[in-house]
N, C-alpha and C positions, 0 to 999 in steps of 0.2 A: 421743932427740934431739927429737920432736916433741914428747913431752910435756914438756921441758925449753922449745921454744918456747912450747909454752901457757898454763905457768906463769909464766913473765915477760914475757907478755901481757898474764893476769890482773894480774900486781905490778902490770905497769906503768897497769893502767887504772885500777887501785885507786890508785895514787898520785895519776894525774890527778883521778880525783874528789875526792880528798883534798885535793889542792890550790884547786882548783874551788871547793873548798866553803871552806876557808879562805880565796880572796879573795874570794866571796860575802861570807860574814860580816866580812871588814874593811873590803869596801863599806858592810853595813849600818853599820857600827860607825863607820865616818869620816861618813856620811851622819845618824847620832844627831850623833854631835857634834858639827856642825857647828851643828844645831836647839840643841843644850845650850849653845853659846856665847853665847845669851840669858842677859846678867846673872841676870836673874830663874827663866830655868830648871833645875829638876832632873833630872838620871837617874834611871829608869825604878828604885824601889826606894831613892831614896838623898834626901838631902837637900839644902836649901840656906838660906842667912840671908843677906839684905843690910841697907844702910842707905845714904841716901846725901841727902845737904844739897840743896836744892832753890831756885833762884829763877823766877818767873815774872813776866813784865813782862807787865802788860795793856797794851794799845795801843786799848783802846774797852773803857770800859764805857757801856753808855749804859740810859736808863730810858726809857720811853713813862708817864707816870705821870701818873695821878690826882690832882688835889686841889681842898681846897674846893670842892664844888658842882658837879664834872667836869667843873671847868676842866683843866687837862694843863700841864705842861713837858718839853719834848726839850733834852737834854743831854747830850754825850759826855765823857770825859777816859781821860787817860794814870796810870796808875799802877804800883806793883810788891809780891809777895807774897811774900817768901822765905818758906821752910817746907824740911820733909822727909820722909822715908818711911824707915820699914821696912818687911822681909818676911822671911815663913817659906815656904818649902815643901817639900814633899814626894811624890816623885813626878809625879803630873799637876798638885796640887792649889797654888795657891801665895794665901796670906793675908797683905794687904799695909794698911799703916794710913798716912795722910797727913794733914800740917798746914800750913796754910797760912796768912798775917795780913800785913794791910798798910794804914794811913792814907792819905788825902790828903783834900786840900780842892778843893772842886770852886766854880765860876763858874756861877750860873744865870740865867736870864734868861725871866721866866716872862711867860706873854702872857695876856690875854682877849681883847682887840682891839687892830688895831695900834696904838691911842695911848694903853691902856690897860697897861701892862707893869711891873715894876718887878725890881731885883737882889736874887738872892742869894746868900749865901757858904754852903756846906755842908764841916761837916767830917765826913766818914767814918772809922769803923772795921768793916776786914771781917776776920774769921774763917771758916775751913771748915774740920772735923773728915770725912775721911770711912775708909770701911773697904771693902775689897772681897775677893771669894772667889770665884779664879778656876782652871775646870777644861780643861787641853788636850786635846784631843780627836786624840791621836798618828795612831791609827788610821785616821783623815780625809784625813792631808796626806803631805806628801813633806819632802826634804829643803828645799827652797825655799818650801814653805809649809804651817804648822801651823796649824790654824784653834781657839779656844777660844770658849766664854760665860764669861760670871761675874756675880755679883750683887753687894748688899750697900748702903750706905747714906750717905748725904751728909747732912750740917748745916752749913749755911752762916747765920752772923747777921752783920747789920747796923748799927751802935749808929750814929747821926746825931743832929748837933745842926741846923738852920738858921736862921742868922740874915740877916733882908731890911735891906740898905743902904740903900735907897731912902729919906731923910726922908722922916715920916710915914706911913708904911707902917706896918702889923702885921698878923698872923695873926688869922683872926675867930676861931677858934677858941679864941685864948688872949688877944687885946687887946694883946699885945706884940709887938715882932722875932724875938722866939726863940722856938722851940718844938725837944720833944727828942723820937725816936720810935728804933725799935728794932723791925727785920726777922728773924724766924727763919723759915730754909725749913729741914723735912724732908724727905728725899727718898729714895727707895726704888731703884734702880737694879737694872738687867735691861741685859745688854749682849752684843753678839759682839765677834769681832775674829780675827787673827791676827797670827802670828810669823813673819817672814819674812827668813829668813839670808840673806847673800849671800856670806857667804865665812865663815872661822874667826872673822873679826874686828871684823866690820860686819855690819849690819842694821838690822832694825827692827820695830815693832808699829806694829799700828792698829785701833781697835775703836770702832764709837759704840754709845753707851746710852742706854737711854730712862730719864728722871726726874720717879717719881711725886710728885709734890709737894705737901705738905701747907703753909699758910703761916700765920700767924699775926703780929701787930704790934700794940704797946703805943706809944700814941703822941697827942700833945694834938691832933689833927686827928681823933681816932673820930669825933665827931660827923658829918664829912661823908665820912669813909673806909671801908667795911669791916675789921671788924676781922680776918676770917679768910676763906680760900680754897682751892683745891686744883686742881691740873690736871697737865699733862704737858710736860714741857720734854725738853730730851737735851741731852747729850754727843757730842766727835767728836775724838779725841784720836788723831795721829800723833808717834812716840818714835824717830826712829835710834839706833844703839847703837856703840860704837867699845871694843873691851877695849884699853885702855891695856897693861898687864902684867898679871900673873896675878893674875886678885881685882880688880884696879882696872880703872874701866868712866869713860866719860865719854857722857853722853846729853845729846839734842837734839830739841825739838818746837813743836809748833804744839797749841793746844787751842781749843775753842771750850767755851761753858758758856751754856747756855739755861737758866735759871728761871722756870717758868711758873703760875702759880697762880690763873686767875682774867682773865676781861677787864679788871673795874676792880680790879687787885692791881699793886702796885708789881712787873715783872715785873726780873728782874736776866740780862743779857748781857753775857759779857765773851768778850772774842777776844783771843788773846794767843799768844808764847812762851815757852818755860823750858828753863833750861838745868840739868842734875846732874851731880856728882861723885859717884860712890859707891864700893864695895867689897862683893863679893859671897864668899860660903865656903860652896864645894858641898865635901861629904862624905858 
């Protein structure tokens, strides 16, 4: 009889650990996936692909900017960049590419002294191609927050025409109203951030980057511009995330975008939000 008690002492402790250990692991297991309901993230060994349509409304771009002779004009406007992304990843590792493009015409009002001033109309075209390769770092966080880095690379150009309103006015550098010039920043990107779940359904990212900046510009003002430059700008980008249904995701953010290259470099600031529609296919 006693050894009959001891034995279904022993069962019974072995069950409990057995159990023990089974809700252990369907903690860690609800605790993963909770971090994997990141549109963008994958299981530990498995894969993921999305894509998803992008608009972003700038609400300020503005310039501190150089011209002729180091005279300057300050100028803000409103505009918008639809674009979009893909991505791959796998595992920790997820490689994501983005485009973005969008016109306007902008109002300027350039000074040397106050009775000295004259208008002008500027039309913009802006493009940015960039790519990123980003690593989470599991092992760091919890289920409420996973911290990652990632790198990779930004091109943003500029193609502008200006032309000055003002009767008889014109550009020394060309003798007329119009002059066309043409911004390309490259830029090298180093960045942190994390993931940060709040439930199966919601969350969000946040990460800033720093951006090396190489600049260059072809443009009928060289003569009193620099034609080239380089410095450090950054990035500072917050994303919430909402899974619609399974695969479909709906995002929401704020970003900021510093371009920096140089004291007297046309430098590019834009502050804005964007909104996405996507679709994600982890396997």
């Amino acid at each position: 009889m006693k050894k009959i008690v001891i034995y279904l002492m022993v069962i019974g402790l072995a069950v409990n650990i057995g159990l023990a250990g089974i809700a252990l692991a369907q903690k860690r297991v609800i605790e993963e996936e909770i971090v994997l309901k990141d549109p963008t993230v994958s299981a530990p060994n498995k894969w993921v692909f999305g894509v998803s349509g992008e608009f972003w409304y700038v609400y300020r771009i503005n310039y501190n900017l150089y011209w002729e002779n180091t005279n300057f004009a300050d100028y803000g406007v409103t505009t918008t960049m639809p674009g979009g992304n893909a991505f791959i990843g796998y595992d920790n590792w997820t490689l994501q590419f983005s485009y973005r493009a969008g016109d306007t015409d902008i109002d300027i009002h350039s000074h040397w002294t106050p009775t000295n001033s004259c208008d002008i109309i500027e039309e913009q075209e802006h493009k940015e191609y960039e790519v990123t390769l980003r690593y989470l770092i599991r092992g760091w966080g919890s289920k409420h927050f996973v911290p990652y880095v990632l790198g990779g690379y930004n091109s943003t150009s500029i193609d502008i025409v200006k032309t000055i309103l003002t009767p008889g006015w014109t550009f020394t550098s060309t003798g007329t109203p119009v002059i066309h010039e043409e911004r390309d920043y490259k830029s090298w990107i180093l960045g942190i951030g994390a993931v940060v779940p709040f439930n199966r359904h919601v969350g969000m990212r946040c990460d800033g980057r720093l951006l090396f900046t190489d600049y260059e510009t072809t443009n009928d003002e060289v003569p009193f511009l620099p034609p080239s430059g380089s410095g450090v700008g950054g990035v500072g980008v917050l994303t919430g995330y909402w899974n619609i249904v399974k695969g479909f995701n709906f995002q929401i953010g704020a970003k900021t975008q510093y371009l920096y290259a140089g004291e007297k470099m046309e430098r590019d600031f834009k502050v804005g939000c964007f909104a996405m529609l996507g679709y994600s296919f982890k396997f």
